[in-house]
NUVEX-601104 format. One record per residue: x, y, z of N, C-alpha, C in turn; residue number from 0; residue in one letter. Coordinates in steps of 0.05 Angstrom, whole numbers, plus 5000, padded with zeros to 4 digits. Each point is the difference from the previous one (the first is absolute). Layout:
nX/nY/nZ/caX/caY/caZ/cX/cY/cZ/resi/resn
X/Y/Z/X/Y/Z/X/Y/Z/NUM/A
...
# end
This chain:
nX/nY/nZ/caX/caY/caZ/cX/cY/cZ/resi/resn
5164/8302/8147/4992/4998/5028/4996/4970/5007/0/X
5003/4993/5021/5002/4968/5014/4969/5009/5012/1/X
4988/4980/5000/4975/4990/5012/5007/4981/5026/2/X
4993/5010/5017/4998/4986/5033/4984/5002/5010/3/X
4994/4975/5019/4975/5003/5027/5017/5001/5024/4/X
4984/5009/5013/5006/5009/5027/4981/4988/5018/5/X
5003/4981/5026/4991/4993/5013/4987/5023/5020/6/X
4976/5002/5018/4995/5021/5011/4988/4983/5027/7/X
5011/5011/5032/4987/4987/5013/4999/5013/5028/8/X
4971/4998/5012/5007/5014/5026/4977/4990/5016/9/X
5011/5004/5024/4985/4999/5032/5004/5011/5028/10/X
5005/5024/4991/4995/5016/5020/5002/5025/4997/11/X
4986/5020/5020/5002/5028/4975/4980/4998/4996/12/X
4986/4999/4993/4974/5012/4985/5007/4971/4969/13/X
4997/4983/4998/5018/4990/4971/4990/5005/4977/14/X
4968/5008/4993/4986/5005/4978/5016/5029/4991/15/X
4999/5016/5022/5025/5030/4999/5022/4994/4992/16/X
5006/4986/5020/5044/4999/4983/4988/4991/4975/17/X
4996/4974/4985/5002/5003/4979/4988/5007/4977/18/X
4979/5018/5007/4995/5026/4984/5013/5021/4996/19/X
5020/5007/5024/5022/5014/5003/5026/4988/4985/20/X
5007/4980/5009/5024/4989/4980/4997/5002/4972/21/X
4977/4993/4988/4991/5008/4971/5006/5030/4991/22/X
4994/5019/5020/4998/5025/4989/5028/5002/5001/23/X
5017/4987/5009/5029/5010/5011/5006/4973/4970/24/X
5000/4987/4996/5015/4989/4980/4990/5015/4968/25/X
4975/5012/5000/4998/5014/4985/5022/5029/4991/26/X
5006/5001/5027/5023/5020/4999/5028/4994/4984/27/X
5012/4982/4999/5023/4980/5008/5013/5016/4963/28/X
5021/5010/5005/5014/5013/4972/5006/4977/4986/29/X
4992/5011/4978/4999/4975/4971/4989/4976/5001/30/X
4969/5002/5010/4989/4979/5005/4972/5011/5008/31/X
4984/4979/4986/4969/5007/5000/4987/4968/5010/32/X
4988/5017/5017/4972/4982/5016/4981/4991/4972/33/X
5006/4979/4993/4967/5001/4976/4977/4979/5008/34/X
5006/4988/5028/4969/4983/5006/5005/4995/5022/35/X
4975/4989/5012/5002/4996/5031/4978/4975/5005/36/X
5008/4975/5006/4980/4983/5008/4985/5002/5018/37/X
4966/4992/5008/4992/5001/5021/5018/4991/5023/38/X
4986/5010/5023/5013/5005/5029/4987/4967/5015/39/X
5011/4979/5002/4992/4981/5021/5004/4996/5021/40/X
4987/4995/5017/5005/4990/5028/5011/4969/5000/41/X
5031/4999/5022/5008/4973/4997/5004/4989/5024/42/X
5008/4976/5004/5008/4994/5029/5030/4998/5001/43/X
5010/5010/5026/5028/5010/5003/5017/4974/4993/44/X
5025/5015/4988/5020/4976/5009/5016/5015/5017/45/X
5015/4982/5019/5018/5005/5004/4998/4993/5038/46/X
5008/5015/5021/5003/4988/5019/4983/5019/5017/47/X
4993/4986/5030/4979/5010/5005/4973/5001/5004/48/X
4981/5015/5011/4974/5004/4998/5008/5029/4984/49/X
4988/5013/4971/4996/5013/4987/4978/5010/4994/50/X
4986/5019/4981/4985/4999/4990/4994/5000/4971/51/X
4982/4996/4995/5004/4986/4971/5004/5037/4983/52/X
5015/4988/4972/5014/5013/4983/4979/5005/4979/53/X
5007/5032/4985/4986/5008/4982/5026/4997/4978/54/X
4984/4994/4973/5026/4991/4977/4991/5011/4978/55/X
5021/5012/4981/4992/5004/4988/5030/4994/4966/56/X
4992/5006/4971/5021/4991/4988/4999/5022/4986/57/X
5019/5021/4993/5009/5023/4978/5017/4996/4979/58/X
4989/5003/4978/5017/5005/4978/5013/5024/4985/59/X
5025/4993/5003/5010/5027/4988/5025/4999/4981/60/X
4992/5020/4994/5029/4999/4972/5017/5019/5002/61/X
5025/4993/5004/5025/5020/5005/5020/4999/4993/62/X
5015/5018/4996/5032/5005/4977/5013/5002/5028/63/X
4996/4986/5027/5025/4991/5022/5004/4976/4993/64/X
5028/4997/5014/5011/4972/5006/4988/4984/5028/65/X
5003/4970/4996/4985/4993/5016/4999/5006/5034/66/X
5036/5005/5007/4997/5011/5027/4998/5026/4997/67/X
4993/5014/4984/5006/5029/5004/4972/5019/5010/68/X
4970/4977/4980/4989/4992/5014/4981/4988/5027/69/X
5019/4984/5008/4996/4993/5033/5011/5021/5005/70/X
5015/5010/5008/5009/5026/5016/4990/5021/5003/71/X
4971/5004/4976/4981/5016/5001/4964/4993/5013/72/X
5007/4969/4993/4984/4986/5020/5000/4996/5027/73/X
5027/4991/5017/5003/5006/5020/5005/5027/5015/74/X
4999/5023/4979/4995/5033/5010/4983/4999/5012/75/X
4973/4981/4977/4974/5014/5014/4990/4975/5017/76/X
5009/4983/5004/5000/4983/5025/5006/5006/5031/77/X
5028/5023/4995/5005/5014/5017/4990/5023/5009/78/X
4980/5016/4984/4986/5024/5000/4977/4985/5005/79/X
4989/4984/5003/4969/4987/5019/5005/4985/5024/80/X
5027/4999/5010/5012/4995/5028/5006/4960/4999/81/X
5015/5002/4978/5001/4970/4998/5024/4993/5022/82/X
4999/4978/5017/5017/4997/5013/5009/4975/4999/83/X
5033/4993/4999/5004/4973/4992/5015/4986/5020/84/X
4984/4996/5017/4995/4984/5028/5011/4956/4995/85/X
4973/5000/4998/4989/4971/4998/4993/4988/4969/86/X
5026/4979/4993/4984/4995/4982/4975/4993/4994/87/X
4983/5004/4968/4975/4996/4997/4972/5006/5026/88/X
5018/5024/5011/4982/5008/5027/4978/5020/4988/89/X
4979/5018/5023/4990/5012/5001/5009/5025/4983/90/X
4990/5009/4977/5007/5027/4996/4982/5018/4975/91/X
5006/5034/5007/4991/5030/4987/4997/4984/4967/92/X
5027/4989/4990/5001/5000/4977/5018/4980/4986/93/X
4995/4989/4983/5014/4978/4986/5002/5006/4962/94/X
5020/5011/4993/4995/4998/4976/5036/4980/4981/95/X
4972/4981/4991/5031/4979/4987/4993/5000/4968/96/X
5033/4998/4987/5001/4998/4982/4993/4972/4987/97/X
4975/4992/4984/4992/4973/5000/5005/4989/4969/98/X
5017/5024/4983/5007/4999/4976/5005/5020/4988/99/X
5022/5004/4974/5008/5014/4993/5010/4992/4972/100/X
4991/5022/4978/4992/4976/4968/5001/4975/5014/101/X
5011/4989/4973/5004/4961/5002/5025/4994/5014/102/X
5007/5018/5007/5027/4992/5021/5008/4989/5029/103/X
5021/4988/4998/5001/4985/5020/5027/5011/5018/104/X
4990/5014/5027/5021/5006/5008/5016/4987/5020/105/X
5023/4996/5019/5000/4998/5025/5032/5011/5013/106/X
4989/5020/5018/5023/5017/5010/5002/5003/5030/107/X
5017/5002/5014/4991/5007/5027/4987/5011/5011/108/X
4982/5021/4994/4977/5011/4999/4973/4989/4995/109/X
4997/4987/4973/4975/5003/4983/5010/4966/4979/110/X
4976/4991/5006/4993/4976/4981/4975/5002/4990/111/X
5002/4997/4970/4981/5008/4984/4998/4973/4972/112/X
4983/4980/5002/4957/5018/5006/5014/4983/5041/113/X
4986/5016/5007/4997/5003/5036/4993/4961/5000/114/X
5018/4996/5017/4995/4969/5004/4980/4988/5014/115/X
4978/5005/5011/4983/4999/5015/4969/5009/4981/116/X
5008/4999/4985/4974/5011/4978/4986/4971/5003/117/X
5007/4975/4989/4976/4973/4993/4989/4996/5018/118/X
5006/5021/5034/4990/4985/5024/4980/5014/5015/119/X
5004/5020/4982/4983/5023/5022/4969/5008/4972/120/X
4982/4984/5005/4978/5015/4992/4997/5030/4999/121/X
4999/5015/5023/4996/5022/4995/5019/5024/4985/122/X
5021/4984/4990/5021/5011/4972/4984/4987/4972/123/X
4991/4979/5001/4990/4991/4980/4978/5009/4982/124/X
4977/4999/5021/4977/5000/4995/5000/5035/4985/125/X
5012/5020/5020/4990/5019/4987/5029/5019/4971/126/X
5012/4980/5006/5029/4996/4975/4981/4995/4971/127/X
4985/4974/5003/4982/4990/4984/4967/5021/4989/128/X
5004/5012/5025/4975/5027/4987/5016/5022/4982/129/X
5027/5002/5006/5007/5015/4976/5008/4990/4976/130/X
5018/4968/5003/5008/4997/4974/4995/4968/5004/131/X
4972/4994/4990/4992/4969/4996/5023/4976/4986/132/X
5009/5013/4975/5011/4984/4983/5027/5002/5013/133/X
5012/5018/5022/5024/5007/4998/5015/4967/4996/134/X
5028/5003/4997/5014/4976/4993/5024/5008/5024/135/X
5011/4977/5023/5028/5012/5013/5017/4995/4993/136/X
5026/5010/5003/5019/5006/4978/5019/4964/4992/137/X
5001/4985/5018/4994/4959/4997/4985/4998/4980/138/X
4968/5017/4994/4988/4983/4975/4984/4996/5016/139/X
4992/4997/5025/4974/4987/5021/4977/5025/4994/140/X
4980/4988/4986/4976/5017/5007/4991/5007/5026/141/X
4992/5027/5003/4988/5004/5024/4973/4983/5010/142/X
4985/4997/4972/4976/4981/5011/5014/4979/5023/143/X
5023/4991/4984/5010/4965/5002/4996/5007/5036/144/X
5026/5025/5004/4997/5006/5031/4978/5009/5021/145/X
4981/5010/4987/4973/4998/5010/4990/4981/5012/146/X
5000/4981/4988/4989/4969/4993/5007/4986/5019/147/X
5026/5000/5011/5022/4983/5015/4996/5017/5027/148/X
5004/5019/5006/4991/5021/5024/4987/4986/5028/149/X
5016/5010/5021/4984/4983/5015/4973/5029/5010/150/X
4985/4989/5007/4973/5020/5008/5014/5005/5024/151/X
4988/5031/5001/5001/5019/5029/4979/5014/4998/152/X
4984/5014/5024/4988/5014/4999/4993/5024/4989/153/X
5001/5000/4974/4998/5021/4985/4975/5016/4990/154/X
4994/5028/5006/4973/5003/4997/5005/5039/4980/155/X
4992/4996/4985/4996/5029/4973/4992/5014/5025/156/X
5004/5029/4996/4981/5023/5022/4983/5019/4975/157/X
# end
C-alpha cells in the first residue's frame, strides 16, 4: 500500500461538518484506509475576494490506488459536498488535494504530486508536521526545513 496525505479544506457549509464528512467518505474509498487525521485549524483565506477564513485539516492514508485513480475518488466526494469549480482558489464546500503520494513525484494534466504549493501554505504544513514530524519530501527537503522557511498566516489549532 502507498502512504499519502491529503490536503483537507473548507469554508462554507458548515466546514468543521464537511470535513468530518469528507473523512467519513474517504474512509469509504475501495482499497484504501483512512489511518490518521490531523487536528482541524483555522486559517486565513487565500485566494480572491472577501472570504472567510478556512478550516484545514491533513489525512493520511494508505492505498493499493493509483495516483489519479485516487483523485477521482477525491473529487467524488468533493462533488458529493457541492464543490463548485467556479473561481480559482475561491470560496468553497470542499477542497481535498493530493499533497503526496509514497516518495513519488508526479506531474500529469490533472495532478502534480507532492502538490506544489506545499512550502507556502502553513496550514498544509503545520498540521502535515502533526502527523509525520520527521517526514522527508521526496527532493530530500525535510519538512522541518519547510516549516522553518514558511511565511506566517493566521493560523490557529481549534
Amino acid at each position: 500500500m502507498t502512504r499519502c496525505y491529503i490536503g483537507l479544506g473548507s469554508n462554507l457549509a458548515d466546514p468543521v461538518g464537511q470535513l468530518r464528512s469528507a473523512l467519513d467518505a474517504m474512509a469509504q474509498i475501495a482499497r484504501t484506509r483512512l489511518a490518521e487525521c490531523s487536528p482541524f485549524y483555522t486559517s486565513a483565506p487565500v485566494g480572491p475576494g472577501e472570504q472567510p477564513d478556512y478550516v484545514n485539516a491533513v489525512a493520511e492514508l494508505e492505498t493499493d490506488l493509483g495516483a489519479e485513480a485516487l483523485l477521482d475518488a477525491l473529487q467524488a466526494i468533493e462533488n458529493a459536498h457541492g464543490r463548485e469549480r467556479t473561481v480559482r482558489w475561491g470560496a468553497r464546500t470542499l477542497d481535498l488535494d493530493v499533497l503526496l503520494f509514497g516518495n513519488q513525484t508526479l506531474a500529469t494534466e490533472r495532478l502534480e504530486v507532492p502538490h506544489p504549493r506545499i512550502p507556502e501554505r502553513n496550514f498544509v504544513l503545520v498540521p502535515l508536521a502533526d502527523l509525520a514530524p520527521d517526514l522527508v519530501m521526496p527532493d530530500g527537503t525535510p519538512l522541518r526545513d519547510l516549516l522553518e522557511q514558511c511565511p506566517a498566516n493566521r493560523l490557529h489549532r481549534l
